[in-house]
C-alpha positions as CSV (number, residue, x, y, z in Angstrom):
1,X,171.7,130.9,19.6
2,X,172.9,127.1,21.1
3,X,171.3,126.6,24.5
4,X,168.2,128.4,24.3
5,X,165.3,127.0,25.4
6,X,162.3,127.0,23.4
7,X,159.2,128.1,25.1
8,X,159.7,128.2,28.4
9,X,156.7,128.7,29.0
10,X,155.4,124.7,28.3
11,X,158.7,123.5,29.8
12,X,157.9,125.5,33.1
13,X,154.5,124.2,32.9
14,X,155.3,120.5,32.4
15,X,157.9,120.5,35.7
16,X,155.5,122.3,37.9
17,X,152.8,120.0,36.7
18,X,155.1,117.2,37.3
19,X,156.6,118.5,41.1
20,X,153.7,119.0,42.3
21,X,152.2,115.3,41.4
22,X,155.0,113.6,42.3
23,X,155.4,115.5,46.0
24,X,151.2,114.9,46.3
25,X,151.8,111.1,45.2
26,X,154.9,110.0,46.7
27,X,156.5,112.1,49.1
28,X,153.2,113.2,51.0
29,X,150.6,110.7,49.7
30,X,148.7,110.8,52.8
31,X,147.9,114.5,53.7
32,X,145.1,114.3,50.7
33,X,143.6,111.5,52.4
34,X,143.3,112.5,55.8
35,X,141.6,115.4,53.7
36,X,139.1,113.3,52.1
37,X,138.3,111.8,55.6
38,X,137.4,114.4,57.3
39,X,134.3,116.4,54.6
40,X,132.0,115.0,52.5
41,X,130.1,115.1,49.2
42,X,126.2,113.8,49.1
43,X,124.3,112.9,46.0
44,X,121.1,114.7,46.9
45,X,119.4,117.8,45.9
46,X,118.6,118.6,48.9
47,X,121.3,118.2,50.7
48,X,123.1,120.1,48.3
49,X,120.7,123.3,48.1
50,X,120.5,123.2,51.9
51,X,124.6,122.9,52.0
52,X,125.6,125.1,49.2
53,X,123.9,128.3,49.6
54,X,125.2,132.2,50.4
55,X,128.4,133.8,49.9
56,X,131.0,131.1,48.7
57,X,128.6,128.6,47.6
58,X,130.7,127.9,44.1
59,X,133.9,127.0,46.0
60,X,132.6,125.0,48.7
61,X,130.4,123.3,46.0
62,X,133.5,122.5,43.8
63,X,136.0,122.2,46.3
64,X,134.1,119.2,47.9
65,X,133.3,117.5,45.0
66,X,137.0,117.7,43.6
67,X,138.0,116.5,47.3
68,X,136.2,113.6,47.6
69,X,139.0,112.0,44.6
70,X,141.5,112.5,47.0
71,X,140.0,108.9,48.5
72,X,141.6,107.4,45.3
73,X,145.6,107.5,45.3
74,X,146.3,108.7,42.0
75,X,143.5,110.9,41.5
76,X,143.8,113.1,44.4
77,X,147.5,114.7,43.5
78,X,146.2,115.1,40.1
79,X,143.7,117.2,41.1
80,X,145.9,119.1,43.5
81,X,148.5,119.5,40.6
82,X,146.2,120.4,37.9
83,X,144.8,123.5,40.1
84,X,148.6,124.6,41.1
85,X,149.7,124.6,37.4
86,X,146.5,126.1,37.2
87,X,147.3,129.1,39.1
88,X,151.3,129.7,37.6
89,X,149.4,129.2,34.1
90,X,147.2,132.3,34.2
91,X,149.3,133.8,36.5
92,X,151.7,134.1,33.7
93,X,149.2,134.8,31.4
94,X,148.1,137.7,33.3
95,X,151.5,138.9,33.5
96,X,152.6,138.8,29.9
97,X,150.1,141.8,29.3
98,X,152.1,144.3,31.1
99,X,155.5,142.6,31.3
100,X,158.4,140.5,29.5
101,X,158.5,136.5,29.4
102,X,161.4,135.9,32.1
103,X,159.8,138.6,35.1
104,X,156.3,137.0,34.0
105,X,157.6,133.3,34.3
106,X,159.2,134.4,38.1
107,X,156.0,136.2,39.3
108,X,153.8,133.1,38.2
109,X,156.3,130.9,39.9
110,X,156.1,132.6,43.3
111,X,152.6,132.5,43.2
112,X,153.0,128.7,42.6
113,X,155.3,128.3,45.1
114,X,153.1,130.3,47.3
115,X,149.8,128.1,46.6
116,X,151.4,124.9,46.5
117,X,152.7,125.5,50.3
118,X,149.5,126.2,51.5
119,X,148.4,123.0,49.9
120,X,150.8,121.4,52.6
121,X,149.4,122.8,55.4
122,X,147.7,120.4,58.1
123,X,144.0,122.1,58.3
124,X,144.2,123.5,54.7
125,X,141.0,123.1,52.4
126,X,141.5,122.8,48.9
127,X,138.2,125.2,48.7
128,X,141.3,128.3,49.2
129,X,143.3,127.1,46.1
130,X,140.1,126.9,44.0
131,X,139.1,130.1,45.3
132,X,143.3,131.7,44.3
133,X,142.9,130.1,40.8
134,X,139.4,131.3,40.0
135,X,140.0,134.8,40.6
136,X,142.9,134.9,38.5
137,X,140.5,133.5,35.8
138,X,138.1,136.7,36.4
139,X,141.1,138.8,36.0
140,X,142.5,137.2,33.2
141,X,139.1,137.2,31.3
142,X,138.8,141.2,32.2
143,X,141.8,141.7,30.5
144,X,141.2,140.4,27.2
145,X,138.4,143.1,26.4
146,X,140.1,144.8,23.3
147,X,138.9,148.6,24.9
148,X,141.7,149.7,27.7
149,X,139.0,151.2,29.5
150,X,136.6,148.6,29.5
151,X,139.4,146.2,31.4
152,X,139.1,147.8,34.8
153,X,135.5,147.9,34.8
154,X,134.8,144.3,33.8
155,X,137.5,143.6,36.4
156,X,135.6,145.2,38.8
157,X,132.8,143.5,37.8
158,X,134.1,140.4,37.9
159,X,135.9,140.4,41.6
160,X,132.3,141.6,42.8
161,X,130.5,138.9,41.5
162,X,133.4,136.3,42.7
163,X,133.3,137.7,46.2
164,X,129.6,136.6,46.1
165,X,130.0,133.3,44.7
166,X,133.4,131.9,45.6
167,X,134.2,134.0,49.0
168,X,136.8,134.8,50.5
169,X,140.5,133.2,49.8
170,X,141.6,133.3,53.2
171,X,140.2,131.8,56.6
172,X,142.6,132.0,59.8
173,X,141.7,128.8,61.2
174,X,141.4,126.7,57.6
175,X,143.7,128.7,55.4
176,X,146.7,129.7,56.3
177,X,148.9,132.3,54.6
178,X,152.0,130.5,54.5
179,X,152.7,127.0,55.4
180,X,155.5,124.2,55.0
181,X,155.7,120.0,54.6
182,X,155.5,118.1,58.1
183,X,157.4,114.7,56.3
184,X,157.3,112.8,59.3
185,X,153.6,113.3,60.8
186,X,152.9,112.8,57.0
187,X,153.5,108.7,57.8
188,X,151.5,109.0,61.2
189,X,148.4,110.3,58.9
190,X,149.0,107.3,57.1
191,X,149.2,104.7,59.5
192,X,146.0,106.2,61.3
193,X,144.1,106.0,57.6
194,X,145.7,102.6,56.9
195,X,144.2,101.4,60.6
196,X,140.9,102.4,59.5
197,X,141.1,101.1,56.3
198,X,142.4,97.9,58.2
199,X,145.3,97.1,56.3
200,X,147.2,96.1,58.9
201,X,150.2,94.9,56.6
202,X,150.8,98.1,55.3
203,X,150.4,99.4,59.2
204,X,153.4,97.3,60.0
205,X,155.4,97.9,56.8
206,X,154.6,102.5,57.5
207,X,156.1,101.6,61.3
208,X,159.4,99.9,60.1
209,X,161.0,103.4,60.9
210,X,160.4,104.3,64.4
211,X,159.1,107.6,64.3
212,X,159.4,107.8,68.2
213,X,155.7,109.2,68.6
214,X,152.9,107.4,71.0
215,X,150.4,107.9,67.9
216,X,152.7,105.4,66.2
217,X,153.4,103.0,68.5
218,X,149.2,102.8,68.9
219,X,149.2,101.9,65.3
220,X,151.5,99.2,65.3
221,X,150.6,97.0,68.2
222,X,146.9,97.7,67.1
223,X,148.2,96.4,63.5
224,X,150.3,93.7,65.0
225,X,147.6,92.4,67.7
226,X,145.3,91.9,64.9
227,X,147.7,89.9,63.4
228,X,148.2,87.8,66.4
229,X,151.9,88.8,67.5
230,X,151.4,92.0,69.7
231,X,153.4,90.2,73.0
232,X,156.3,89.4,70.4
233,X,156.1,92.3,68.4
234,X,156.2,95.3,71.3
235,X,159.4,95.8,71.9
236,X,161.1,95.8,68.4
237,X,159.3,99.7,68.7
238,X,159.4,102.2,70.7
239,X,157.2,102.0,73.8
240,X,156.0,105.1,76.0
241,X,153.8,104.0,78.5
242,X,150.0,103.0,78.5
243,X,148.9,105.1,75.8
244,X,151.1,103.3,73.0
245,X,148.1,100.3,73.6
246,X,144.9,102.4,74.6
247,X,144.6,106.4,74.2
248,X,142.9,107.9,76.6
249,X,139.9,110.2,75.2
250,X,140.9,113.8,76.9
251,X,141.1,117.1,76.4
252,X,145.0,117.7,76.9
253,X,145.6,115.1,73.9
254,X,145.0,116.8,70.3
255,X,142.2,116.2,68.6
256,X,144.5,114.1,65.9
257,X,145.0,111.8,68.9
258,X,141.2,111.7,70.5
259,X,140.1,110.9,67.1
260,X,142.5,108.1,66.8
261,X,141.6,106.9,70.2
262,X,138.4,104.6,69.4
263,X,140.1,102.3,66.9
264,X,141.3,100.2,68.8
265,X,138.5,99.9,71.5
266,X,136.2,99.5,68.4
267,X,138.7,96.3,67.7
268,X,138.8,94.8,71.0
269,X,134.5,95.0,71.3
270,X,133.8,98.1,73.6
271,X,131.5,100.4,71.4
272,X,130.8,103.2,73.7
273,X,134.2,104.6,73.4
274,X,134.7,103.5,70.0
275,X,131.8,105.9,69.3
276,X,133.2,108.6,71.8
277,X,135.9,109.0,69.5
278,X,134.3,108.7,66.5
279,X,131.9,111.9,67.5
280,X,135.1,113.9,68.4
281,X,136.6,113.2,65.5
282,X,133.2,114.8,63.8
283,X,133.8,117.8,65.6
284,X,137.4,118.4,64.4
285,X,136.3,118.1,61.0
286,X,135.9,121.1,59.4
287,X,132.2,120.7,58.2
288,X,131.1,118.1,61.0
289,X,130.8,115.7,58.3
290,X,134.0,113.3,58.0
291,X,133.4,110.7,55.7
292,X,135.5,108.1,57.8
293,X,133.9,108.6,60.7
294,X,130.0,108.3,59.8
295,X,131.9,105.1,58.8
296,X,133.2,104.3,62.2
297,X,129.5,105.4,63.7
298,X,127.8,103.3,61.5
299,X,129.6,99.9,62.0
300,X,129.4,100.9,65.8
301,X,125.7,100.6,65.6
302,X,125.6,98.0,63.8
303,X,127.6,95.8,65.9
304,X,125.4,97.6,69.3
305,X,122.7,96.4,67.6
306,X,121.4,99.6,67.0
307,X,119.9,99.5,63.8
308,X,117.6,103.1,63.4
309,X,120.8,104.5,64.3
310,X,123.5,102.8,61.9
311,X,120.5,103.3,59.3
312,X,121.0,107.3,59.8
313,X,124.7,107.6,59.1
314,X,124.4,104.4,56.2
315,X,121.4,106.7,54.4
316,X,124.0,109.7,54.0
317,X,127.0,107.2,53.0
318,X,124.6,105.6,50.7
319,X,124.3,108.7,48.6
320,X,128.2,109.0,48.1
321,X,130.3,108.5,45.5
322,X,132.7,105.8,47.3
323,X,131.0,104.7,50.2
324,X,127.6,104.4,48.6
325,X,128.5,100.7,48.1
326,X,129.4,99.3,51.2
327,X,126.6,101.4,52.9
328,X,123.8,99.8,51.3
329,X,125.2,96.4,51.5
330,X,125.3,96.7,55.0
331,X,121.6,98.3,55.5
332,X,119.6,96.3,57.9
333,X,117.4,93.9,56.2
334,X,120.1,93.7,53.2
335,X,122.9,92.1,54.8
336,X,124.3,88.9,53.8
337,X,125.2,86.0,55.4
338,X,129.1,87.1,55.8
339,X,127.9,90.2,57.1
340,X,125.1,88.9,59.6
341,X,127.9,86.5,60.7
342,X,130.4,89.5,61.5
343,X,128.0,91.4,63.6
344,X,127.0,88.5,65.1
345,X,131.2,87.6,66.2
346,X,131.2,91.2,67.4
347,X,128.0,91.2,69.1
348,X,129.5,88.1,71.1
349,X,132.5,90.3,72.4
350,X,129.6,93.5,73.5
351,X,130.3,93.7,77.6
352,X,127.1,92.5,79.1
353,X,127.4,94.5,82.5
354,X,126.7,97.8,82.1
355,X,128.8,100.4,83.9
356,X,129.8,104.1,83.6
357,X,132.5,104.0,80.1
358,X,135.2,106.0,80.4
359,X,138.8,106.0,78.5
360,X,140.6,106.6,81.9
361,X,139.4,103.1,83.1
362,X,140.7,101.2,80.4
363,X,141.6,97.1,82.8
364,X,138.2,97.5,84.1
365,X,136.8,97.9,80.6
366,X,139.2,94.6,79.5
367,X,138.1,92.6,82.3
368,X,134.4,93.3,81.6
369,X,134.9,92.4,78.3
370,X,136.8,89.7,79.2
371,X,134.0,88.5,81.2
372,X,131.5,88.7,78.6
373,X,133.3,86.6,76.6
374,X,136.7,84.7,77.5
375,X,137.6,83.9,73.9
376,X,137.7,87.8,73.0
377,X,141.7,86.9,72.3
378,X,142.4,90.6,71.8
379,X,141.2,92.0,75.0
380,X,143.2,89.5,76.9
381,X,146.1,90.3,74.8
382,X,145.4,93.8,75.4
383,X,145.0,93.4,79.1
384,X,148.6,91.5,79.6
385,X,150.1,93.8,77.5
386,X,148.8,97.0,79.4
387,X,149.6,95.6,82.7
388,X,153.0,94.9,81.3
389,X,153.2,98.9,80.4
390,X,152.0,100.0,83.5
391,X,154.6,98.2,85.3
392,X,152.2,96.2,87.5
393,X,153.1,92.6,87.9
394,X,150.9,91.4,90.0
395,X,148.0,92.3,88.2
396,X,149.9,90.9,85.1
397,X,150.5,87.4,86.7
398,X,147.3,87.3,87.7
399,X,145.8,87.5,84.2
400,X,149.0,85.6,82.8
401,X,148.3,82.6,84.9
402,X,144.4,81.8,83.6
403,X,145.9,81.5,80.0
404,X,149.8,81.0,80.1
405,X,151.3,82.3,77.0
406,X,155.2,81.2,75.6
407,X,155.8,84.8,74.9
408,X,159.0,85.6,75.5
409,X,158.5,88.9,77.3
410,X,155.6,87.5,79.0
411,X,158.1,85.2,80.5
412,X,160.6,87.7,81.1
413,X,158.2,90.0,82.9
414,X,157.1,86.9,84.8
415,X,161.2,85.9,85.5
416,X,161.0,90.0,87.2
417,X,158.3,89.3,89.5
418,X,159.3,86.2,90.5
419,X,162.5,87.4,91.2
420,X,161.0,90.5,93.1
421,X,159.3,87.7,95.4
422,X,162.8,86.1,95.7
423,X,160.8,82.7,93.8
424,X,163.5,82.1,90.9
425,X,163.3,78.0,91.7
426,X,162.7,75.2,89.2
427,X,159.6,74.4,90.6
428,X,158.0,78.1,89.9
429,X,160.0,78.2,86.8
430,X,158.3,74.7,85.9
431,X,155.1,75.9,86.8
432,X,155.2,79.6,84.4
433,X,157.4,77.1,81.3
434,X,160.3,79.0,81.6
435,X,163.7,77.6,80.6
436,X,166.2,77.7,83.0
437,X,168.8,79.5,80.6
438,X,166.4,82.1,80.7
439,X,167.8,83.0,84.4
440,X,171.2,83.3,82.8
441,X,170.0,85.2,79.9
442,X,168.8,87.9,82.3
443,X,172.3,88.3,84.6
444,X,173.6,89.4,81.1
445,X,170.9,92.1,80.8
446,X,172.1,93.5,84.4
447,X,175.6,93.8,83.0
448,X,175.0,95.1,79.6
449,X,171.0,96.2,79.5
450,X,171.8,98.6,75.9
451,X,172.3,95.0,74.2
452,X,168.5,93.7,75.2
453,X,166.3,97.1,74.1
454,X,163.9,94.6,72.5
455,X,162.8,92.8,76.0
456,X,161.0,93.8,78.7
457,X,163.4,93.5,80.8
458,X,165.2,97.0,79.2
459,X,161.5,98.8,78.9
460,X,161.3,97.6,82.9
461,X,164.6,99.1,84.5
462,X,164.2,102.1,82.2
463,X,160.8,102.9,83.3
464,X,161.5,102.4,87.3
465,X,164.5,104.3,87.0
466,X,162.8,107.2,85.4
467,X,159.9,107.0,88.6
C-alpha cells in the first residue's frame, strides 16, 4: 500500500536519536556543562574503591565516567542521546513481546519523552537515566529465556541483583519525577561557564539579549572590564544595583549566585572571597567534588602563595581526564616562565593590610587593593563603577578625580554632582574635561529621559525616583 512507512521502528529511532542531540547541542548546550562542573572522575584506584562501593556502585561508577564528556561540546549530547534512544529502544523491545508494533512504538515513546525531561532538569544526574535504561536491559534479557516460567524468575533475579548494584532510579533532591526546559537560565549557565572558562568574547556575544537578570549583568561587565570597556559598556545592559558588579556571598542569594560570586573578586586580586565562593560552590555540588571549582581553589592558592595548598587540589586534577594537563603544568616547582610571571602579576595586586574579608564590604575591599597596588586598573574600574551604582557621588568624585577618565558616563555622573552642588561653570567643567554641549545634552534628557536609557543619567533619576 502507497504511504506506508517501512520499519518504523529505525525511522523512530533515528528522529529520537536526532531530537534529542540537537536539543542537548544547540538549544540547551550549556545545562551538560554546568553538569560536568560540578562532579568529578579520578584516575586512581584508590580513589575509586574508596568512592564506588555499596548499593549503586555501577551507576555512580558509570554515570561519572560518561559525565565527565559533557566537558567536550559534542560529546556530551551524544552521550545523553545515545542513553535516551537507549531507553525507547528496549523499551519497545520489551513491548513487542506482549503487544503490536504501533501501541509498542507509543509506550516506548512516552518513556522517552519521560526520560528525556528529566534530563532537563536543573539538579538532575545522569546517574538516574543510566539507572532507567539498565533495568530495562535486565528485563529485556529475562524475557528472552525460551521457558515462560523461567522469565519471571530470572526477572526477579535480575531486579534484585540491580537494586544492589545500580540503586535506586529516583532521589527527591537529585532526580526529579518530572521536569521541563528552563531556555532562558539555560544562557545564564553559559555565561557563568564561559566566565570561568574566560572567554570573555563569547561572554559579551551570550549577553547581546538582555535577559533582565543580576546574574547576567555580573557576567557582562566582568567580561567587558576585562576587556577594558566596563565604564562605556554599562549601560547598553540592564543594570540593577550593586550586585550587577560584585555579588555579595549570602545566604538569601541561591547557591547558583554565591557560587558565581568569587569570579570576579578572583579577577580584580582579592583571594579570600574568591575562595569563599569557590568552597560554596563545593558544597552545592552534588558529590562535594566540582571539577571547576578545585580549579578555582587551586589558582587561588597559587596566586596566595600557598603552595601545599594549591598542591592538594592540583594532585586530584592531575589524575583527571581533562584537567590533568593544566594541573601538572602548574605544580610548584614545574611552572614555566609564563606561568611564574602570571602569579607573580597577581601576587602584585594581593592587598597587603590585612583585615576581616567579607562580601558585604566590597569599597573597602577596592580601596585596600587599590592601595596595594595603584595600577590594579580593574579595581579602580570596579570602584568608580560601584560608586556610580550605589548612587554615591561624592565618593565617586573622589576616586574619579585621582585618575580622570573620558568616559562618557563618568562625565555625566560627574555633570549630576556638579550640578547638585550648583558648580555647572566652565572653569569646573575645564577642570573634569567636559565639553560644554555636554550641559545641553543633558536639558534634553530632563525633557525626554526614555531617549537616553544608555547613560547614567536615565539609571540615576530612575533609581532616586524608585528610593
Amino acid at each position: 500500500m502507497k504511504g506506508k512507512v517501512k520499519h518504523p521502528g529505525y525511522v523512530a529511532t533515528a528522529l529520537a536519536f536526532l531530537a534529542a542531540y540537537g536539543f542537548f547541542q544547540f538549544a540547551y548546550p550549556y545545562h551538560l556543562v554546568r553538569r560536568e562542573q560540578m562532579t568529578l572522575f579520578v584516575y586512581d584506584w584508590d580513589y575509586i574503591v574508596q568512592t564506588y562501593r555499596g548499593e549503586g556502585w555501577a551507576a555512580r561508577f558509570f554515570s561519572d565516567f560518561l559525565e565527565q564528556f559533557f566537558h567536550l561540546p559534542v560529546v556530551g549530547p551524544l552521550v545523553v542521546a545515545l542513553l535516551l534512544t537507549g531507553i525507547g529502544v528496549v523499551t519497545y523491545r520489551i513491548c513487542r513481546h506482549f503487544l503490536g508494533q504501533w501501541p509498542s512504538l507509543g509506550i516506548a515513546a512516552a518513556f522517552y519523552a519521560w526520560s528525556f525531561l528529566r534530563e532537563t532538569g536543573n539538579l538532575y544526574i545522569t546517574r538516574y537515566t543510566v539507572v532507567m535504561l539498565a533495568y530495562l536491559a535486565l528485563v529485556l534479557l529475562a524475557l528472552q529465556f525460551r521457558r515462560v516460567w523461567l522469565r519471571p524468575v530470572a526477572a526477579v533475579a535480575l531486579l534484585a541483583a540491580g537494586a544492589w548494584f545500580l540503586g535506586s532510579p529516583f532521589h527527591q533532591y537529585y532526580g526529579k519525577a518530572w521536569d521541563t526546559p528552563r531556555l532562558s537560565y539555560d544562557r545564564v549557565i553559559g555565561l557563568d561557564a564561559e566566565v570561568a572558562r574566560e572567554r570573555w568574547d563569547k561572554v559579551i556575544r551570550l549577553s547581546k539579549k538582555d535577559l533582565y537578570m543580576t546574574e547576567a549583568s555580573y557576567c557582562y561587565n566582568l567580561a567587558h572590564a576585562m576587556k577594558g570597556d566596563l565604564s562605556q559598556a554599562l549601560f547598553a545592559h540592564s543594570q540593577n544595583g550593586t550586585a550587577g558588579l560584585l555579588i555579595r556571598i549570602s545566604t538569601s542569594r541561591s547557591a547558583f549566585s554565591n557560587c558565581m560570586a568569587g569570579e570576579a573578586w578572583f579577577q580584580v586580586g582579592d583571594m579570600t572571597i574568591a575562595e569563599q565562593g569557590a568552597i560554596i560552590a563545593l558544597q552545592a555540588s552534588p558529590k562535594h567534588t566540582g571539577a571547576r571549582y578545585l580549579v578555582r581553589l587551586a589558582r587561588v592558592n597559587l596566586a596566595s602563595g600557598e603552595d601545599a595548598a594549591a598542591q592538594k587540589y592540583l594532585d586530584l586534577l592531575s589524575k583527571t581526564l581533562f584537567y590533568g594537563k593544566w594541573a601538572r603544568s602548574v605544580m610548584p616547582g614545574r611552572q614555566d616562565d609564563a606561568t611564574r610571571a602570571s602569579l607573580a602579576q597577581a601576587r602584585a595586586s594581593l592587598a597587603k593590610r590585612d583585615f576581616v574579608h567579607h562580601s558585604d564590604t566590597p569599597r573597602d575591599i577596592l580601596t585596600n587593593l587599590l592601595a596595594a597596588n595603584p595600577a590594579n586598573r580593574l579595581a579602580r574600574e570596579y570602584l568608580r563603577c560601584y560608586d556610580l551604582m550605589n548612587l554615591d557621588l561624592d565618593h565617586f568624585m573622589e576616586d574619579y578625580t585621582q585618575s580622570p577618565d573620558p568616559s562618557p558616563v563618568y562625565h555625566q555622573a560627574a555633570l549630576i554632582w556638579l550640578s547638585l552642588q550648583d558648580r555647572l561653570t566652565e572653569t569646573d567643567l575645564a577642570r573634569y574635561g567636559i565639553a560644554a554641549e555636554e550641559i545641553d545634552r543633558m536639558g534634553r534628557f530632563f525633557k525626554n529621559p526614555s531617549r537616553y536609557k544608555n547613560t547614567y543619567w536615565y539609571y540615576y533619576l530612575q533609581a532616586t525616583e524608585a528610593e
